[in-house]
N, C-alpha and C positions, 0 to 999 in steps of 0.2 A: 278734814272734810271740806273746809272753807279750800284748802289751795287747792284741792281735786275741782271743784267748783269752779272757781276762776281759772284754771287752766282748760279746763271744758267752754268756758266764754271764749277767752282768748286763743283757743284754736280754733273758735266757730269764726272768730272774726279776722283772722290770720287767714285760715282756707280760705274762705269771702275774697280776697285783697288778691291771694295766690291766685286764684281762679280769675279774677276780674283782669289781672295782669295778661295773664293768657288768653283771655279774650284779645284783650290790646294788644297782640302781636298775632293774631289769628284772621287768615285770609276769613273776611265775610262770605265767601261763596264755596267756601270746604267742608265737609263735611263733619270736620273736628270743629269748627264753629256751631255748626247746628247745635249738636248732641252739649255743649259745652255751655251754650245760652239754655237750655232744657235744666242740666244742673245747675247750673247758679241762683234759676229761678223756683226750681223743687227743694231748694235747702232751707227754706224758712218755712215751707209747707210742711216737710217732713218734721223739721224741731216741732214746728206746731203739736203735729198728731202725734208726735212721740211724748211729749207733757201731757198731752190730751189724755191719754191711754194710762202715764203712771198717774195721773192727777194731783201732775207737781205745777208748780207756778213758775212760766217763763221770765228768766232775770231779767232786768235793762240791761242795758250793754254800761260800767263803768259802776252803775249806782252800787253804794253799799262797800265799797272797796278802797278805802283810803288810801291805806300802801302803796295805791298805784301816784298820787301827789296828784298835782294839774298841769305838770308839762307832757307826760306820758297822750294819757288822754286826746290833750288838744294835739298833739301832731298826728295822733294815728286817728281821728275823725276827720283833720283838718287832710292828711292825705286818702282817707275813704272820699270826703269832698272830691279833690279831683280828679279822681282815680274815675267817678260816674259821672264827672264833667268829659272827660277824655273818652271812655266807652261809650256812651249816649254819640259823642261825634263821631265815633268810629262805626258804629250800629248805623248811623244814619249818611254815611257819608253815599252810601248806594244809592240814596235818590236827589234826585235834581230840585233841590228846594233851597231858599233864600233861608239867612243866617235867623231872621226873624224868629222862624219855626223851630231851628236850634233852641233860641232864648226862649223860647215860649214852653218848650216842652223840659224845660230846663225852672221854670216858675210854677208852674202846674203839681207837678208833685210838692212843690214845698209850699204853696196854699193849701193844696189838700190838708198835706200832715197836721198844717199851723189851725185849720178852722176843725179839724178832727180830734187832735191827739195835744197838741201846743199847748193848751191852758192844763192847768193843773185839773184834774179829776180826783172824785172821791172813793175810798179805797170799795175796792170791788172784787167780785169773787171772781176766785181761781180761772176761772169759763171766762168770763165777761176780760180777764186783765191777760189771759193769753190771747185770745181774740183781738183785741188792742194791740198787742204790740204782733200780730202777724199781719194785720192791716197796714200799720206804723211803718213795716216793712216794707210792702207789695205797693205801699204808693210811690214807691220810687219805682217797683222791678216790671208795673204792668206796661210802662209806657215802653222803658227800652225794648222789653219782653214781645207786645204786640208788632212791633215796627220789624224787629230780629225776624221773626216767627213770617210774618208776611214773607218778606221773599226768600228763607233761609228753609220752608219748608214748602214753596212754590215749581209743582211740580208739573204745570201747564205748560204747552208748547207757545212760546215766544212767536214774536212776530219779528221775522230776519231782516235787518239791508244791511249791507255791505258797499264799501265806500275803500275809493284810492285818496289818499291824500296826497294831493299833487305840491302841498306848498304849508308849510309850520310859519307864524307868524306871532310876535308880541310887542304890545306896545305901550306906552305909561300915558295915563291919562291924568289932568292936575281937576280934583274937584274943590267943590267951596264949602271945605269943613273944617273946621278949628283945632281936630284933633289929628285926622288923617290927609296930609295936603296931596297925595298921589293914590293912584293902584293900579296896577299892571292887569294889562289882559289881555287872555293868552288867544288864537284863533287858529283853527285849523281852515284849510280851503280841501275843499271835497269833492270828489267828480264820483256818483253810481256808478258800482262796478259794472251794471250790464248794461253802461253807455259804451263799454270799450271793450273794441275786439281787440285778436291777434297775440301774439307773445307780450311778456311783461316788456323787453326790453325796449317794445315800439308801440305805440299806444295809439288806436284810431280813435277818436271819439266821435257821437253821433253830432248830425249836425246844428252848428250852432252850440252845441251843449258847452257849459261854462259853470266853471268851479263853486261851489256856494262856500260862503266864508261862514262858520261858525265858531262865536265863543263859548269855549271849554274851561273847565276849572284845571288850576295849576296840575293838579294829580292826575287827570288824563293826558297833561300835556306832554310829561316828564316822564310818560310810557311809549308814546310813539313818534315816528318819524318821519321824514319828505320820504316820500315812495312807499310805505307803510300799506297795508290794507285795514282798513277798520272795519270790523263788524260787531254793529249794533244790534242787538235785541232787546226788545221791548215787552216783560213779562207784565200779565195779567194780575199776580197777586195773590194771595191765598185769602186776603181779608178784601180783595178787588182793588188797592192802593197800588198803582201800577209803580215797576220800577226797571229800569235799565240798565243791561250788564255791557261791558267790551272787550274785545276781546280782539 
């Protein structure tokens, strides 16, 4: 009964790891992403109401199981750690925000957990210690979960421009930090497409009109090229949190 038990744990948290892996190599704008952030996020809801319903009491994840020793353990939490370090980046890499907001929503769930669930609690019924540890859970899954969900089920019509890239550009800049003495950055030059008539291979542009230089993160750089068309859309959001695709 005990190894049917823990085998039951550790394929709940085996799936977990399979699935979050497949996130992590899953275009954010396919459709196999949507449906796939929907599951990862219903799997701790459904264990819930499945306890709920036999009126068993949801395990912790590792307690109660010696045989497993303390090396097991600490590798496979310490790789669940970065496994939701790396997804959390990849869910959010779709919107144009500073690293700050990474770390921050990366801090945020683990104050939650520490001011909710961190201190030791007194033994509690069956209801109240499943409830716990499905919360325990979801403060990590609400954040990636709402971010995902915004534009992975945002089904408003965008706001289009379209752009020539007349000219790819990078350049290393030296700042005054102790830890990082450089960083590259990368810039495209742009000309609106509907400044320019005539065939591709001869270009009139309106008059005066002149290239606008903007920087872009390394990943859009390492998608396009001189003579390239870029087109930008600018979605509305399903939570109103706008974000922009390219294509």
């Amino acid at each position: 009964m005990r190894n049917r038990l823990l085998q039951r744990i550790m394929f709940s948290a085996v799936t977990r790891i399979l699935l979050g892996i497949a996130l992590l190599f899953t275009n954010p704008l396919s459709v196999t992403f949507r449906y796939l952030i929907v599951i990862i996020f219903l799997l701790p809801v459904i264990r819930y109401i499945f306890h709920v319903l036999q009126h068993t009491e949801m395990d912790t994840f590792f307690t109660g199981y010696p045989q497993l020793g303390l090396v097991l353990p600490f590798f496979i939490a310490t790789g669940i750690a970065v496994l939701y370090v790396l997804v959390l980046a990849h869910i959010l890499q779709i919107y144009t925000t500073s690293y700050f907001w990474w770390i921050l929503m990366i801090i945020i769930p683990v104050i939650c957990w520490y001011l909710l669930f961190g201190k030791k609690t007194p033994p509690a019924e069956v209801h109240q210690h499943n409830m716990r540890a499905l919360l325990r859970t979801l403060a990590f899954y609400i954040i990636p979960f709402f971010f995902a969900v915004n534009y992975a089920f945002d089904f408003s019509v965008p706001r289009h421009m379209k752009y020539y890239i007349t000219r790819t550009d990078h350049t290393t800049i030296a700042i005054n930090d102790p830890d990082v003495s450089e960083i590259d950055v990368y810039y495209f030059y742009l000309l609106p497409a509907d400044s320019m008539t005539g065939p591709t291979h001869w270009q009139t542009v309106s008059e005066n009109a002149r290239p606008l230089r903007r920087s872009v993160p390394y990943w859009l750089y390492k998608r396009f090229n001189e003579g390239d068309y870029l087109n930008e859309e600018e979605h509305r959001g399903l939570f109103g949190i706008k974000w922009v695709s390219y294509r």
